[in-house]
C-alpha positions in Angstrom: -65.9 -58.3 -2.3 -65.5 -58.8 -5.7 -62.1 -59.4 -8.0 -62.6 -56.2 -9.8 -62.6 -54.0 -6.4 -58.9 -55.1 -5.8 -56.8 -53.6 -8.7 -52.8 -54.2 -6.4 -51.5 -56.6 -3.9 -49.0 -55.0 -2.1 -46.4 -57.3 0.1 -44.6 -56.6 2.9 -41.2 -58.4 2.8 -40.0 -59.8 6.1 -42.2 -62.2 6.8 -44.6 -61.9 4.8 -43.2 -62.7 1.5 -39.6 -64.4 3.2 -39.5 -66.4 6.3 -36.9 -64.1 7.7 -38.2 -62.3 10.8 -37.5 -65.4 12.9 -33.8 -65.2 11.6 -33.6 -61.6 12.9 -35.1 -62.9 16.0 -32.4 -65.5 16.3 -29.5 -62.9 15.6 -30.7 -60.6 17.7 -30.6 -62.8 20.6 -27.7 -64.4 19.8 -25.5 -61.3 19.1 -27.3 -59.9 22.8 -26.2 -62.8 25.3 -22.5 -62.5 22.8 -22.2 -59.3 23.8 -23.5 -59.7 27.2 -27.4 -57.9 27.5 -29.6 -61.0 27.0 -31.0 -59.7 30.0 -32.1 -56.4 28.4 -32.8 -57.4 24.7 -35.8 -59.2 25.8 -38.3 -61.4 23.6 -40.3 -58.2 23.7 -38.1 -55.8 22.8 -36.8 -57.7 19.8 -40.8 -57.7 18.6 -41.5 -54.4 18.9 -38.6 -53.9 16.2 -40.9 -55.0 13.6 -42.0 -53.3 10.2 -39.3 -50.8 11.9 -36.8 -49.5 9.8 -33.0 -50.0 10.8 -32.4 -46.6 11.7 -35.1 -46.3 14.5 -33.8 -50.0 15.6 -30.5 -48.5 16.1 -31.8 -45.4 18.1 -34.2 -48.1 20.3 -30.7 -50.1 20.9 -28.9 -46.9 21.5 -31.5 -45.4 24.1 -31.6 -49.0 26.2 -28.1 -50.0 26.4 -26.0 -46.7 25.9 -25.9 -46.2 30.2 -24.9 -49.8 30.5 -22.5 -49.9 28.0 -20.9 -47.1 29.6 -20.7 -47.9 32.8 -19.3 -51.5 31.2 -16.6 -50.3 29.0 -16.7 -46.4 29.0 -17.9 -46.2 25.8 -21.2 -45.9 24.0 -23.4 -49.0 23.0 -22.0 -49.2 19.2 -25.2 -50.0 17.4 -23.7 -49.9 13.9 -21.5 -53.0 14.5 -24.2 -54.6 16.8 -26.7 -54.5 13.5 -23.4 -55.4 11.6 -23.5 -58.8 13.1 -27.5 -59.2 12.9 -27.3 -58.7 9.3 -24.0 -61.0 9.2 -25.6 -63.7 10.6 -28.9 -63.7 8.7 -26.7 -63.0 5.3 -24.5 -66.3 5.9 -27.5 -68.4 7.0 -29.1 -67.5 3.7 -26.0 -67.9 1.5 -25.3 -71.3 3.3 -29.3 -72.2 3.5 -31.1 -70.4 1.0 -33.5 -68.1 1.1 -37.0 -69.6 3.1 -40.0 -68.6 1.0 -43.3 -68.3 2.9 -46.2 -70.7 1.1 -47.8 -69.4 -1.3 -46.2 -66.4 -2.4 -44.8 -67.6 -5.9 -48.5 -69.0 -6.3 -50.0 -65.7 -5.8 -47.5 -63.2 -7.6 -48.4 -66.0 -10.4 -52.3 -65.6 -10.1 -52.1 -61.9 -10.0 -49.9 -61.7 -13.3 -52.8 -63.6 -14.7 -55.6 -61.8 -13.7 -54.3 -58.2 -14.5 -53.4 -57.4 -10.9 -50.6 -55.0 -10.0 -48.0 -56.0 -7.7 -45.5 -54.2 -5.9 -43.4 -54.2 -2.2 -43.3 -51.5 0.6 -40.9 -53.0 2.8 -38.6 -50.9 5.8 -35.3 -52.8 4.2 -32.9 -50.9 2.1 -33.0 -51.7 -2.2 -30.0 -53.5 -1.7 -31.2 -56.1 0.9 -34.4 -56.3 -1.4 -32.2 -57.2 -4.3 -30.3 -59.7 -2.1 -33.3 -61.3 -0.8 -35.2 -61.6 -4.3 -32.0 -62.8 -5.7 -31.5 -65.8 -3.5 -35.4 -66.6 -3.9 -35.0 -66.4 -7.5 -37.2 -63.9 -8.3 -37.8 -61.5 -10.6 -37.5 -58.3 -9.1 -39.1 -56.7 -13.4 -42.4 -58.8 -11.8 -43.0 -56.2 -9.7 -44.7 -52.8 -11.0 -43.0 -51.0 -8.0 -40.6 -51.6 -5.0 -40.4 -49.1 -2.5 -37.8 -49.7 0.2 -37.2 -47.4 3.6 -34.5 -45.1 2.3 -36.8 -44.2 -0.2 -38.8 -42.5 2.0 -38.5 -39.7 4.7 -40.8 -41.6 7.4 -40.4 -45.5 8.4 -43.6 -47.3 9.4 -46.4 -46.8 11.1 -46.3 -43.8 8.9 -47.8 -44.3 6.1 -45.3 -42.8 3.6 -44.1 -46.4 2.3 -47.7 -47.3 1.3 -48.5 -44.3 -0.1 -45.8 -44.1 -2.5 -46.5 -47.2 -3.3 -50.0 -46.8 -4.7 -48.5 -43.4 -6.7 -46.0 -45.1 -8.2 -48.5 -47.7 -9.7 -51.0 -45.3 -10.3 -53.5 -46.9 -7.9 -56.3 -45.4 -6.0 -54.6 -46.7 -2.1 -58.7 -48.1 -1.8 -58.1 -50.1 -4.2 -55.2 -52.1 -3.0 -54.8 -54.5 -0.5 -51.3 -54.9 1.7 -50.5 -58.0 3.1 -48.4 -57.3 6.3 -47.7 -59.7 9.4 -46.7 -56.9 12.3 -48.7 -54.0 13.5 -46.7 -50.8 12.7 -47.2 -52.4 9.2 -50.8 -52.4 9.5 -50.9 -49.0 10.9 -49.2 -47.9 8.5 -51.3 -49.5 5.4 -54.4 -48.4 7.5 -53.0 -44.6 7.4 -52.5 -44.8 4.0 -55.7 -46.1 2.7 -55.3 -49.3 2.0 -57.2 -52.5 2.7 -54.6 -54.2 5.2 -54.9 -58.1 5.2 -52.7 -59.8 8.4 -50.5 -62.9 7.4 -50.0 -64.2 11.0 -46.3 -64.6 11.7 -44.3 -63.9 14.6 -47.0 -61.8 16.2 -50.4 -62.4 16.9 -52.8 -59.5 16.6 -54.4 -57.5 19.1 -57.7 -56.2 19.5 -56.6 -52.9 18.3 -54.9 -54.7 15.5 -58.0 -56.6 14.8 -60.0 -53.6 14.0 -57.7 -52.1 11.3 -57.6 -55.4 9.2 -60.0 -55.7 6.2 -60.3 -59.1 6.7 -60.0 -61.7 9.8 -56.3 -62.2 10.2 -55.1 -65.4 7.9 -52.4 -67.9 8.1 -50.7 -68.0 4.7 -50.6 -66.2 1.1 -52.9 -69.1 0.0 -55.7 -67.9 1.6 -54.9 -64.2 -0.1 -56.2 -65.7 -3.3 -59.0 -67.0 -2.3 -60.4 -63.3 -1.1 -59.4 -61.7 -4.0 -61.4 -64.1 -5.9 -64.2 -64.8 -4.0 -64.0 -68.4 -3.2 -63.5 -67.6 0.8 
């Protein structure tokens, strides 16, 4: 592969470009064994939520704990406040904290500005939580050539929609751009649309069907992006 093949490096947000999906991990558990279903929102169940958007989380949430909840208290499992919280806890850990940048992103969106690459995000969070998030990592959000966010689109990954748009937006062929993405509905969905999907290992490790979407053997950070796109691997 040469530099000239890749014309757009297209990030995934949580955990790809923030260290974030292990503070959703932690508020989900926590707000669970709070409420009282650590026994049902299991390890696995809190995985498969992501690259999901927050809708479909809500409706997952709703369709395992809805019985319980009513036999509990009579009422309905009220995912709206339950996400509340989630997003409560990961917005005060940040505020308190900071935002925790994965290594090597600020190096790449650097080396891609200098080499004529187009960059952009297709992440399942809504604009606002982008802005949030790029705000407290003080960046740029004008760096970007395009941000496309889940309620921008009519179909949450795996679909492709999110990728897709994407590449029309920046006016690339989808071939021609690589999407780095750390969970597998991500990288079905950047496989679906086209793109060349490049695995930053996170908080999953990939499986063998995983394995044969991937463009390249799965990689530990954005570092190692770099070296691809310019041939030095």
């Amino acid at each position: 592969m040469k530099e000239k093949d890749i014309e757009a490096i297209i990030f995934d947000m949580d955990g790809v470009m923030f260290d974030t999906e292990r503070l959703y991990e932690e508020a989900f558990a926590m707000i669970a064994k709070k409420w009282g279903y650590e026994s049902e929102v299991t390890e696995e169940f809190i995985k498969s939520f992501k690259g999901k958007k927050k809708e479909a989380i809500k409706l997952m949430y709703k369709e395992l704990l809805d019985n319980l909840s009513i036999e509990r208290t009579g009422k309905e499992f009220d995912a709206d406040e339950h996400m509340k919280q989630v997003l409560d806890y990961l917005d005060n850990y940040i505020e308190s904290k900071g935002m925790p940048i994965k290594n090597g992103l600020k190096e790449l969106l650097e080396y891609a500005k200098m080499n004529n690459i187009k960059i952009a995000i297709g992440t399942s969070e809504k604009t606002g939580r982008v802005q949030f998030y790029l705000d407290k990592a003080n960046i740029d959000k004008d760096i970007f050539n395009a941000i496309v966010c889940g309620d921008m689109v009519k179909n949450g990954k795996p679909a492709p929609d999110i990728y897709l748009k994407v590449c029309e937006e920046i006016s690339v062929n989808p071939e021609n751009a690589i999407v780095c993405e750390d969970a597998p509905n991500g990288i079905v969905a950047a496989y679906r649309a086209g793109t060349k999907p490049i695995m930053i290992i996170d908080r999953i490790e990939p499986t063998n069907e995983v394995m044969q979407l991937l463009f390249v053997k799965p990689l530990n950070t954005l570092i190692q992006v770099q070296e691809i796109i310019s041939n030095k691997k």
